[in-house]
C-alpha positions in Angstrom: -20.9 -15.5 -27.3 -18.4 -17.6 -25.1 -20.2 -21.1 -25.0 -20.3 -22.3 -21.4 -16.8 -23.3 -20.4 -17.7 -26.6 -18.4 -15.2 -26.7 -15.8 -15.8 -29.9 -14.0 -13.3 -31.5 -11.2 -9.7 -31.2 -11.7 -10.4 -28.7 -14.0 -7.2 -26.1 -14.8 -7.6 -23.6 -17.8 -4.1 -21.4 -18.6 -3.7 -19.2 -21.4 -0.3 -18.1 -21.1 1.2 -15.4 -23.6 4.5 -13.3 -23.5 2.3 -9.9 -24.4 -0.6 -11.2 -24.4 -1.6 -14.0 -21.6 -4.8 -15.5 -20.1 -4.1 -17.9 -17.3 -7.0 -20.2 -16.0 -6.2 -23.2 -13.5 -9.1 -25.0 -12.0 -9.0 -27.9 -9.4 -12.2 -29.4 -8.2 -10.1 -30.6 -5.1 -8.2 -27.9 -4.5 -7.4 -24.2 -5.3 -7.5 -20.8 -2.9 -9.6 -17.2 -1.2 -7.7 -13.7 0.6 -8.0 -3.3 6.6 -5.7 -0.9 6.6 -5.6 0.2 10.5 -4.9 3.3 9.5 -4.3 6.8 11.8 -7.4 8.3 12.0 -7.0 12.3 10.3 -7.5 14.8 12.2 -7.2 18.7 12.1 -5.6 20.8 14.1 -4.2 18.2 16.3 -6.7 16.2 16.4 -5.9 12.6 17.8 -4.9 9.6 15.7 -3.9 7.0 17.3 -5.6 6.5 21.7 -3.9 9.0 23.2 -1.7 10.3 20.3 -1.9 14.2 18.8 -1.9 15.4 15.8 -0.3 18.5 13.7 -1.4 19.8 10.5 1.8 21.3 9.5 2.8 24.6 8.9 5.3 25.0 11.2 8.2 23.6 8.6 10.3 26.9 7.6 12.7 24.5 5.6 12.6 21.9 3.0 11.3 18.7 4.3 13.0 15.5 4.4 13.1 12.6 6.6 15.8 11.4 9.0 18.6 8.9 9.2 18.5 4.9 9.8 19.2 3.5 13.3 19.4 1.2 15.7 16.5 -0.7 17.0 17.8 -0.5 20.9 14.7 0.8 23.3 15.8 3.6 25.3 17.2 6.7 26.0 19.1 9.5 27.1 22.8 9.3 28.2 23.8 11.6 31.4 25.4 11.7 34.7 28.9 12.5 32.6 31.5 15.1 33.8 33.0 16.3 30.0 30.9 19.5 29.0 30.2 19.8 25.4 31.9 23.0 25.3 35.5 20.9 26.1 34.8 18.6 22.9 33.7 21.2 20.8 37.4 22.3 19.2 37.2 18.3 18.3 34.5 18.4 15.9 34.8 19.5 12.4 34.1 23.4 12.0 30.8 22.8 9.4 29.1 20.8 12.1 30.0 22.9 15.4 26.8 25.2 14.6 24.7 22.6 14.6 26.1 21.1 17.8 25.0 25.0 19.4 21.6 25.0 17.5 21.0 21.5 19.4 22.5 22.6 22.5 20.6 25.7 22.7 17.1 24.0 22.0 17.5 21.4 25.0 19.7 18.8 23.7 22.5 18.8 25.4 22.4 15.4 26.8 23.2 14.5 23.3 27.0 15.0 24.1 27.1 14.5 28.1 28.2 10.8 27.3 30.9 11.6 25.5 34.6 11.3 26.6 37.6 13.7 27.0 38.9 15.4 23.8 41.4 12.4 22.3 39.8 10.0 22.9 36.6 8.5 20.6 37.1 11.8 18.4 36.2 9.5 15.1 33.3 8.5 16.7 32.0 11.9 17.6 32.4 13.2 14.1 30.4 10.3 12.9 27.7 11.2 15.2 27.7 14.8 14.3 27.7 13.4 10.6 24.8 11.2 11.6 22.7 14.3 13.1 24.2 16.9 10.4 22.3 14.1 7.7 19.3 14.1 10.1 19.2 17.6 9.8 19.0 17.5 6.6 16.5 14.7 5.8 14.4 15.3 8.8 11.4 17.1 7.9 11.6 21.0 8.5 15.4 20.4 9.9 15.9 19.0 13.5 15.2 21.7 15.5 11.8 22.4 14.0 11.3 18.8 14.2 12.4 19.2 18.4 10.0 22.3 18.4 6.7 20.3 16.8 7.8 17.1 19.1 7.0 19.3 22.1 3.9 20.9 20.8 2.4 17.9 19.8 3.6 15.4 22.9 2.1 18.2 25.2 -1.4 18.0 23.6 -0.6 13.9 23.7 -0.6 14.4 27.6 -3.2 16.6 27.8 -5.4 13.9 25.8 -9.2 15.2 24.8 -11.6 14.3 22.1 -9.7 15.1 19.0 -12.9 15.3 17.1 -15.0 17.1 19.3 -17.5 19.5 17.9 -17.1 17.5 14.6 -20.7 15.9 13.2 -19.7 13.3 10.7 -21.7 12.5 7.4 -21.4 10.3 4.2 -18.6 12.3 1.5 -18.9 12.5 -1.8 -18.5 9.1 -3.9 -19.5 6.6 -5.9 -20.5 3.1 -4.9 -19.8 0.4 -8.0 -20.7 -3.1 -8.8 -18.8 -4.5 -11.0 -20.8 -5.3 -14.5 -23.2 -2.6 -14.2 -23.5 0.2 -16.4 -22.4 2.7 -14.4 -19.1 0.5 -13.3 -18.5 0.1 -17.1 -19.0 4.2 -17.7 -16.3 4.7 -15.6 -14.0 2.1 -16.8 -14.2 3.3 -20.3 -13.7 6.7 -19.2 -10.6 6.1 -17.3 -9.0 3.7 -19.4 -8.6 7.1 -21.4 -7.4 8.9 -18.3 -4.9 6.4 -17.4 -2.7 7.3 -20.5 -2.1 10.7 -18.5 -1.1 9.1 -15.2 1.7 7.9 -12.8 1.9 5.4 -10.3 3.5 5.4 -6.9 4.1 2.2 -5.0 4.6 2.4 -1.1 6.9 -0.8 -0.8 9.2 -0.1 2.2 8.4 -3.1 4.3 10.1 -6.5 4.9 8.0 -9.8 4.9 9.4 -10.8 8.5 5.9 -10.4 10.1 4.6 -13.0 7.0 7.1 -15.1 7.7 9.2 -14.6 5.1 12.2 -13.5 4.3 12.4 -10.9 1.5 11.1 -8.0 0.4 7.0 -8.1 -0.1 7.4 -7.3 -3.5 9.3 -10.2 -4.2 6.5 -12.6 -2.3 5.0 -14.6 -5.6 1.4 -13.4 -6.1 0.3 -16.4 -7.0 1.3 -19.7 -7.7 0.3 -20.6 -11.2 2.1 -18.2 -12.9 4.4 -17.4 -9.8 4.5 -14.1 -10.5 5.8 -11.4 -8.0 3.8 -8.6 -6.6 6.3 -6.0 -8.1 6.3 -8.4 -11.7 2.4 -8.3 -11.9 2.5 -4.5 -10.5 4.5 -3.8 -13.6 3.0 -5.8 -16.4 -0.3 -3.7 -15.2 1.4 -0.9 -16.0 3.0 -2.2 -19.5 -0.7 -2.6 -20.2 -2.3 -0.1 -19.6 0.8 1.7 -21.4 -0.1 -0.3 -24.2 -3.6 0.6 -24.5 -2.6 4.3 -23.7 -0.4 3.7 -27.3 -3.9 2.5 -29.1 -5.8 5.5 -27.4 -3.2 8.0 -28.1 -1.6 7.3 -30.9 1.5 8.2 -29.6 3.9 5.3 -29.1 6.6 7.0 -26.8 4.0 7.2 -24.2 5.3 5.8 -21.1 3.7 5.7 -17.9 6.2 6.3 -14.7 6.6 4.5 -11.6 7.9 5.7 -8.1 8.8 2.9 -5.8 9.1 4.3 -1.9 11.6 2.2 -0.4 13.3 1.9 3.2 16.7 1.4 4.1 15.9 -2.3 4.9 14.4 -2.8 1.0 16.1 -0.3 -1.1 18.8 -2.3 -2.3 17.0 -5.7 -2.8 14.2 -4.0 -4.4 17.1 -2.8 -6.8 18.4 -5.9 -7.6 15.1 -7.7 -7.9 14.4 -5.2 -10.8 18.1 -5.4 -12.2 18.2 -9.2 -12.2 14.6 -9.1 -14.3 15.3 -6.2 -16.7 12.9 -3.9 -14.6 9.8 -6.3 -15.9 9.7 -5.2 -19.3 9.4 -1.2 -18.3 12.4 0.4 -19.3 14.7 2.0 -16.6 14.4 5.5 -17.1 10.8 5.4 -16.4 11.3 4.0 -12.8 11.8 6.5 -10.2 13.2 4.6 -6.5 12.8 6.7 -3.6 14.4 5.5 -0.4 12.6 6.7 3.2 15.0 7.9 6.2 14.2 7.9 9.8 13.4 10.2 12.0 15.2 10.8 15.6 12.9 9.4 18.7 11.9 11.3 21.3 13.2 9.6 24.9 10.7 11.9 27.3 8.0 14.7 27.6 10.4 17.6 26.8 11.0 16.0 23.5 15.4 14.9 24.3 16.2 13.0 21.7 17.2 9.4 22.4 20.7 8.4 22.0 21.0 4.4 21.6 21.8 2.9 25.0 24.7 0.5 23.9 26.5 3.6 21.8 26.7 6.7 23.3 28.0 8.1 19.5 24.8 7.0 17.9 21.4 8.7 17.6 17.9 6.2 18.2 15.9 6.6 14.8 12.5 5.2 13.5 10.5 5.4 11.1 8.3 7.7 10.7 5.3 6.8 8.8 4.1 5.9 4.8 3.1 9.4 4.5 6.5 10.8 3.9 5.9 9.2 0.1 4.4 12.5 -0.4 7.9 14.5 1.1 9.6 12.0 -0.8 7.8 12.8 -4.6 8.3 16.2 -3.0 11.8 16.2 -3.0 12.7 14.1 -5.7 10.7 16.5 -8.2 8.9 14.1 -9.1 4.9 15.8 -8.4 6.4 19.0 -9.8 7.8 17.1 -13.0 5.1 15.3 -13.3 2.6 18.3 -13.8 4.7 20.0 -15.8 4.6 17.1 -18.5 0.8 17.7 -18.4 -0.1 14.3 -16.5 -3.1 14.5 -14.6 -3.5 11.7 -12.2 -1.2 9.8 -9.4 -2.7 6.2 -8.4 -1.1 5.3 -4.7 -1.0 1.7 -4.3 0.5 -0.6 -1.1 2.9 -3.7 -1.7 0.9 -6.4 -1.8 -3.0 -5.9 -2.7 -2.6 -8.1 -6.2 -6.2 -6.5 -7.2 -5.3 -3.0 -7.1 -5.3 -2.6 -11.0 -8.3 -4.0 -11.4 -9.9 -1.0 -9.5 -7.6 1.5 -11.2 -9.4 2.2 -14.2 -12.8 2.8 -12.6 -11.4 4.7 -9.6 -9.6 7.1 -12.3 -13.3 7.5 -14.0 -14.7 8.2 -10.7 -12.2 10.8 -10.5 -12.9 12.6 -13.7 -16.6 12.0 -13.4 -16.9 14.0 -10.4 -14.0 16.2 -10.6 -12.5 14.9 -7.5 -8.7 15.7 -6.3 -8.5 13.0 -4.1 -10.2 9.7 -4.8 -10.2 6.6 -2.2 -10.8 3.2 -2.9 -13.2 1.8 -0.3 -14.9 -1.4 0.3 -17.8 -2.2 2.3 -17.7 -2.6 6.0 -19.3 -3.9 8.2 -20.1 -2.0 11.9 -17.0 -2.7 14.5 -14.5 -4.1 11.9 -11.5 -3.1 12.4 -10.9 -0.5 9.4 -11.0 2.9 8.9 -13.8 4.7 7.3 -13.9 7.7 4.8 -16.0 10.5 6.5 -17.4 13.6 5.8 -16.5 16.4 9.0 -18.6 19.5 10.0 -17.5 21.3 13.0 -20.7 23.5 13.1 -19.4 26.5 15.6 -16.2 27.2 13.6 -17.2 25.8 10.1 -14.4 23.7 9.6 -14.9 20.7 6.8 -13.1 18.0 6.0 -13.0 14.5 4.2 -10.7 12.2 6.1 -10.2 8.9 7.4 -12.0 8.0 10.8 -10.5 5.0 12.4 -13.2 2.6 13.5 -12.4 2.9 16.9 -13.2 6.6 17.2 -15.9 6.5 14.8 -18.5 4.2 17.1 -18.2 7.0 19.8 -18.0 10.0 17.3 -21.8 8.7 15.4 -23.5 7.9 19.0 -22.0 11.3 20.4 -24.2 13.1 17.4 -25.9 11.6 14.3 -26.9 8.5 15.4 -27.5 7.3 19.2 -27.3 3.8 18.1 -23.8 4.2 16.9 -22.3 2.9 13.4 -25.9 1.0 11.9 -26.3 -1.6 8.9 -28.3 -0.7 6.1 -30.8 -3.2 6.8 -30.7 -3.7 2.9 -27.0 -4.6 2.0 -25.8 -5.4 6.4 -23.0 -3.0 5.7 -22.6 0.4 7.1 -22.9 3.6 5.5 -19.6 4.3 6.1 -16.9 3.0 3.4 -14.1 1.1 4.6 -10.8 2.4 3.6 -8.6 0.1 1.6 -5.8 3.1 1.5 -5.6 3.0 -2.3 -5.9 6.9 -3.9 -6.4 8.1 -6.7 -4.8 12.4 -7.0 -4.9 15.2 -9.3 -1.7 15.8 -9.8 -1.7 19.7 -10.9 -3.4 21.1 -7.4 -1.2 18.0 -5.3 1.9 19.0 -6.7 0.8 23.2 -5.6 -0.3 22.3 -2.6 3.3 20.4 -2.1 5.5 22.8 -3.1 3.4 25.4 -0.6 4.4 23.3 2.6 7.7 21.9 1.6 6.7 18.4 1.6 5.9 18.1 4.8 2.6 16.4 5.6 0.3 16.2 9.1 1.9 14.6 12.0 0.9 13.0 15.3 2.5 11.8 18.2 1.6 8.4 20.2 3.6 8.3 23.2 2.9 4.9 25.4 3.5 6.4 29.1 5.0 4.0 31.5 2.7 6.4 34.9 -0.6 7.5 35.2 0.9 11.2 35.7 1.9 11.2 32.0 5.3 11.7 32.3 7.0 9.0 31.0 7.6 6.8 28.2 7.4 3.0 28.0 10.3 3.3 25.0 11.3 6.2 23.0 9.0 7.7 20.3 9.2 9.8 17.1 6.8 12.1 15.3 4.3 9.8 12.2 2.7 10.4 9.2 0.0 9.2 7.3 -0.3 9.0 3.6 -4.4 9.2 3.8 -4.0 12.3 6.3 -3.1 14.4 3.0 -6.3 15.8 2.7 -6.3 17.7 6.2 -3.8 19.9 3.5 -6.5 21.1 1.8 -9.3 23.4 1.5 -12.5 23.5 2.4 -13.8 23.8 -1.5 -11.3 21.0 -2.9 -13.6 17.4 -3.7 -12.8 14.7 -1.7 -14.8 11.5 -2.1 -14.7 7.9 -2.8 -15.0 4.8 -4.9 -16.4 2.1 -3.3 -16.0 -1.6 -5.0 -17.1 -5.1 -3.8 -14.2 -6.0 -1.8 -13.8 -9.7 -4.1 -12.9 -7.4 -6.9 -10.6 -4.8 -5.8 -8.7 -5.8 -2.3 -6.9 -8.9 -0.8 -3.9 -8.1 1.0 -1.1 -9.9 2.4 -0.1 -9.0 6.3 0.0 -12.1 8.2 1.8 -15.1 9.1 0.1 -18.1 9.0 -0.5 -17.9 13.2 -2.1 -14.6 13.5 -4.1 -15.1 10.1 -6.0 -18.0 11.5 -6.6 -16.1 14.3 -8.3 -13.1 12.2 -9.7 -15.2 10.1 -12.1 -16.0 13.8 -12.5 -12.6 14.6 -12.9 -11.5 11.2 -13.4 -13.5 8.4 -10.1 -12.1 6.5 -7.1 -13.8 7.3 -4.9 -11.7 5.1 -2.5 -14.3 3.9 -0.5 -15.6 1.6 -2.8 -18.6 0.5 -6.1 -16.4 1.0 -4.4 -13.6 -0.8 -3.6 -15.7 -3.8 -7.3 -17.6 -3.8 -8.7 -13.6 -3.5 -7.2 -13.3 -6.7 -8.2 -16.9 -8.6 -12.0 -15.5 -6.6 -11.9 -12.9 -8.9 -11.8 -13.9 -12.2 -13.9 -16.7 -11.1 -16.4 -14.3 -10.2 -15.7 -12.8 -12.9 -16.3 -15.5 -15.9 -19.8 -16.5 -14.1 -21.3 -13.1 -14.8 -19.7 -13.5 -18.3 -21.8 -16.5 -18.5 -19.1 -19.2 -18.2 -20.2 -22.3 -15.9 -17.4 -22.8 -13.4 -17.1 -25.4 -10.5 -17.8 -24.1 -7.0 -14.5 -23.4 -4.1 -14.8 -25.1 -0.9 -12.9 -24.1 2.3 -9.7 -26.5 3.3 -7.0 -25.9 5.8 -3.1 -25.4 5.4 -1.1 -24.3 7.4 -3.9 -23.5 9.6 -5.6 -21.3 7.7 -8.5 -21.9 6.1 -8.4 -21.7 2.5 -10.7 -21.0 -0.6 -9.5 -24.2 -2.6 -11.4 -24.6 -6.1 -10.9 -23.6 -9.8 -7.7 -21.3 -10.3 -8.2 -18.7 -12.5 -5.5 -15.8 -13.7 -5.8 -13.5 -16.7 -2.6 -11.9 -17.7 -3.0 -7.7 -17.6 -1.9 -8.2 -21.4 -4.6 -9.8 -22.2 -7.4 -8.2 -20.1 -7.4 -4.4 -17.8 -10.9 -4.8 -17.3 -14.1 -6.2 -16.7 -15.1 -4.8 -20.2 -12.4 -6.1 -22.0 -12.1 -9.1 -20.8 -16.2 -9.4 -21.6 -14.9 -8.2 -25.2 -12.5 -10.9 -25.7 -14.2 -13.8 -24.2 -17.5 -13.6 -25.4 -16.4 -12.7 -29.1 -16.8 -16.0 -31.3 -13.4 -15.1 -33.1 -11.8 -15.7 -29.6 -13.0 -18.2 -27.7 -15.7 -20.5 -29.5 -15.9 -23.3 -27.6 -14.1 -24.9 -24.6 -14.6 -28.0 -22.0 -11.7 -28.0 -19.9 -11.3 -31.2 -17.0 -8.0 -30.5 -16.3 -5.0 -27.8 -17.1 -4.4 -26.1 -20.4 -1.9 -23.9 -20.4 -2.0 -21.3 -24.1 1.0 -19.0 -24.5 1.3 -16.8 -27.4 3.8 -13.9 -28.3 2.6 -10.4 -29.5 0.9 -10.7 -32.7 -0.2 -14.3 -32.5 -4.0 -14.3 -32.7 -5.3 -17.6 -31.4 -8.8 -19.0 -31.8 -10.1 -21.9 -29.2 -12.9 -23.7 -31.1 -14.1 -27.1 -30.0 -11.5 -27.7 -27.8 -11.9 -30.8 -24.9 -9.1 -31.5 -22.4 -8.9 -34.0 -19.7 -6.3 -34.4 -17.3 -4.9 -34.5 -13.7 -5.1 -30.8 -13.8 -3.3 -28.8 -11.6 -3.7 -30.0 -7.8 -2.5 -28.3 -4.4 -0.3 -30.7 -2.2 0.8 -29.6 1.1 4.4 -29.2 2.6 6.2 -29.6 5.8 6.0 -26.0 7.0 9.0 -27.0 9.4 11.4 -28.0 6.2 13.7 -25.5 6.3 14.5 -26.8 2.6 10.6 -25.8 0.9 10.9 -22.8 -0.1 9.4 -19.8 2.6 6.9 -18.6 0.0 5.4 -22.3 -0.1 6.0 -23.0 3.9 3.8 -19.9 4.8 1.3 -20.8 2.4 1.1 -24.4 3.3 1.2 -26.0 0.4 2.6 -26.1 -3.7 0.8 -27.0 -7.3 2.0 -30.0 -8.6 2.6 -29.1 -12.3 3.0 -32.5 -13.1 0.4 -32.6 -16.1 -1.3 -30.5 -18.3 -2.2 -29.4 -22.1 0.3 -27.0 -23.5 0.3 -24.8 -26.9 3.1 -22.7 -27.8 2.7 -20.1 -30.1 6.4 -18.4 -30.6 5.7 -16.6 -33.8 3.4 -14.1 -34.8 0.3 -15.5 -37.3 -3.0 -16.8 -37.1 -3.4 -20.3 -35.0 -6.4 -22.3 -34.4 -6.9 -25.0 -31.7 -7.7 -27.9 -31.9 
């Protein structure tokens, strides 16, 4: 058994190895703590977002894609001009004067009524026709079915209604797990086998301007013990579970994949991040980078596409939504190639939720267990928070079912309007509602996914969510473009497929970062999750805190302190390398086995690295020291680094017991 670990104040614990790493930092005086608002599925245009509509596809007669990047300029259409598109046509190169006709002839003319005389700007029209030849080719279906769904589905945006009228809602299929049980360790053990036949697919196209912060999300540290990266610790998670996949297996070319979805803001920086770190130990050829176009907006009811304001000879594009990661495996081959290698599983994971793996491994078991082919990682929710809910559909007259996300602010209506008069109710057991909250992490089978891609093309459900500037409806406030949602996938799918989910205390499987340091103290009031940087990173010390008490350890309590603004979990930091631990059971395994860790009383930092094949034993080991303490910065420094000025504060390092184990053997300390 692991003797009680007495963590008393200033206490920091790191076990640090190259393959193998446990990372513990506690501070008496300080350490840290950490919902998707996602589009609420529908089917058959049913609405997603207030007034928006919603398309279940079909209509696609081409291979899907996505469209080009643009500018960020807010309106519209160009017209009033003399010059006919007929007199530049001779102008424009003879592969793109079809598609100049195709656009003209579906309402688009506009497109060209800014341009000038023949002669004069012809380099510029060719670019544009380049521009809309690439959109045609990227943009889901082509760009004159994408015109054609436009209309259909910012006529049923006008004509508003309850998109999920005549459907009575009811709990899906799932399992709810807490962690140490015995059903929680079932389905860790069973898919820690299963993840040696998956892949992994990262949704990582955003920019950390809204956190205040300059990069890429990936590239945000996770934490600031180790200072790993979201994409670093992403990856070792992945090496790990590769690893165990080797000892399961027996098969040491096993390798698990990765597909990144980037933008065209992130693509390249999320290249060199993983050139200038050797990919974090995967090898290349098992990362897959797919980059997300835009799609053109739409600047009124008839669905004209925008041209940018300031450039005639430019088209207005946006994005249009994290569900093109499906068109995007789609199109790369990658769901097909996948299946084919006889890999049963694809995890879905968002930029910057540093627990995810520790959820992977049940929510694969759940998968199995109930022979689910799509899997959701939920969290408890409370009544009126503001995230979306996984909900069983029945429309009783015509039959239809579905699993799907509900967003919270239809659901309310949708439970009082059938089930439950009282609306969304707390068990009066646990205070949370029936209703999972959705933490938009999924878990697919890939066999059925990758049919049921190949069948539409890639393209997935859209809506539109038009903004109108009159009450008659018939204008828009600034241009807008057809979305997607990743979690709308299922609308795809049968009424006999499983669809359920795997619901987790939220401590041990979701902390995500999507505020600045401003709008986090302000949820924080409203909600209780800020969804930091600083919270983020104490969600994650939380953890494993939590963690080691129900292993038995004694560990000093957190208290709640302020920086930046934001209040803060600050107490004993603890981080466990993947290498050393993928789950609860492991870690259990490896702590609590005398040949391990014996005894420790740590009062301070300890810091333990150790290369593969170094097998250290901690037996009777005391340390006191300063430990590890947090110690605020100027936010308004432009020289502290951004990833320390939106938290609020750094570690000081300054002290702290270090062993170094560089070669394998066997190593005692003391």
């Amino acid at each position: 058994m692991l003797r009680r670990a007495h963590h008393r104040h200033r206490a920091n614990l790191t076990f640090l190895a190259l393959a193998v790493v446990f990372i513990a930092v506690c501070v008496c005086a300080s350490s840290l703590h950490g919902p998707h608002n996602l589009a609420v599925p529908s089917f058959n245009r049913l609405s997603t977002r207030g007034s928006g509509s919603f398309s279940p596809i079909g209509i696609s007669r081409r291979a899907a894609g996505m469209g080009l990047r643009g500018g960020k300029a807010a309106a519209t259409l160009v017209v009033g001009q003399t010059v006919s598109w007929k007199d530049n046509l001779p102008v424009i190169d003879e592969g793109h004067r079809e598609l100049m006709k195709d656009l003209v002839d579906n309402g688009q003319s506009h497109i060209f009524s800014g341009w000038a005389n023949p002669g004069v700007d012809d380099d510029k029209k060719q670019h544009m026709m380049s521009q809309l030849a690439k959109l045609n080719t990227t943009c889901p279906g082509g760009l004159i079915d994408y015109i054609t769904r436009s209309k259909q589905l910012l006529n049923a945006a006008q004509a508003g209604g309850n998109s999920l009228s005549g459907f009575v809602p009811s709990v899906p299929t799932g399992e709810r797990l807490e962690v140490g049980e015995r059903r929680h360790y079932d389905m860790e053990v069973i898919g820690m086998t299963e993840s040696a036949h998956a892949a992994f697919v990262l949704v990582a196209g955003g920019l950390g301007e809204r956190l205040g912060f300059g990069g890429i999300k990936v590239s945000l540290p996770s934490e600031l013990v180790s200072e790993k990266t979201f994409l670093q610790l992403y990856a070792e998670n992945i090496l790990a579970l590769q690893e165990r996949a080797h000892e399961s297996t027996g098969q040491r070319d096993v390798k698990l994949p990765l597909a990144i979805m980037t933008s065209g803001d992130t693509h390249q920086r999320t290249v060199d991040l993983l050139e200038s770190n050797d990919y974090f130990g995967l090898s290349k050829d098992q990362v897959y980078l797919m980059e997300q176009q835009k799609v053109p907006a739409m600047a009124n009811q008839e669905a004209q596409i925008a041209v940018d304001p300031n450039d005639p000879y430019s088209i207005l594009t946006k994005p249009h939504g994290h569900g093109d990661v499906h068109t995007l495996l789609h199109q790369h081959g990658l769901a097909k190639k996948w299946a084919k290698e006889g890999r049963r599983w694809i995890v879905f994971f968002q930029d910057t939720n540093g627990l995810i793996f520790q959820a992977v491994p049940s929510l694969i078991g759940v998968s199995k267990s109930l022979e689910l082919e799509v899997n959701t990682l939920t969290v408890p929710r409370r009544p009126g928070e503001p995230v979306g809910s996984i909900c069983h559909l029945k429309n009783e007259k015509s039959g239809k079912e579905l699993t799907v996300n509900v967003e919270y602010n239809q659901l309310e209506g949708l439970l009082k309007s059938t089930v439950s008069p009282e609306g969304d109710v707390p068990s009066s057991e646990t205070g949370f509602s029936p209703y999972p909250g959705n933490t938009n992490a999924l878990v697919f089978r890939i066999e059925p996914y990758a049919k049921i891609l190949d069948k539409t093309g890639g393209l997935m459900p859209e809506f539109a969510n038009p903004k109108f500037a009159d009450a008659a409806k018939t204008k828009f406030k600034k241009p807008v473009r057809l979305e997607c949602m990743m979690q709308d996938y299922p609308l795809l799918l049968s009424r006999d497929s499983r669809v359920g989910f795997t619901e987790l205390e939220r401590w041990s499987c979701f902390a995500a970062v999507k505020n600045n340091p401003v709008d986090a103290a302000t949820q924080y009031e409203k909600t209780g999750f800020a969804e930091s940087a600083s919270t983020a990173e104490a969600s994650l010390y939380i953890m494993n805190l939590k963690k080691l008490k129900r292993l038995g350890a004694h560990v000093a309590e957190s208290k709640l302190e302020k920086f930046n603004g934001v209040s803060t979990s600050v107490g004993p930091k603890v981080v466990f390398s993947p290498s050393f631990a993928t789950t609860y059971e492991e870690l259990g395994r490896k702590l609590n086995n005398p040949s391990k860790v014996k005894s420790l009383d740590l009062d301070g930092a300890l810091h333990v690295k150790a290369v593969p094949g170094a097998h250290v034993v901690i037996d009777g080991l005391k340390v006191v020291n300063q430990g590890w303490p947090l110690k605020p910065v100027d936010v308004k420094d432009e020289k502290v680094p951004e990833y320390l000025r939106i938290r609020g504060y750094h570690i000081d390092k300054s002290e702290g017991a270090v062993y170094t184990f560089d070669k394998p053997g066997e190593y005692h300390i003391p």
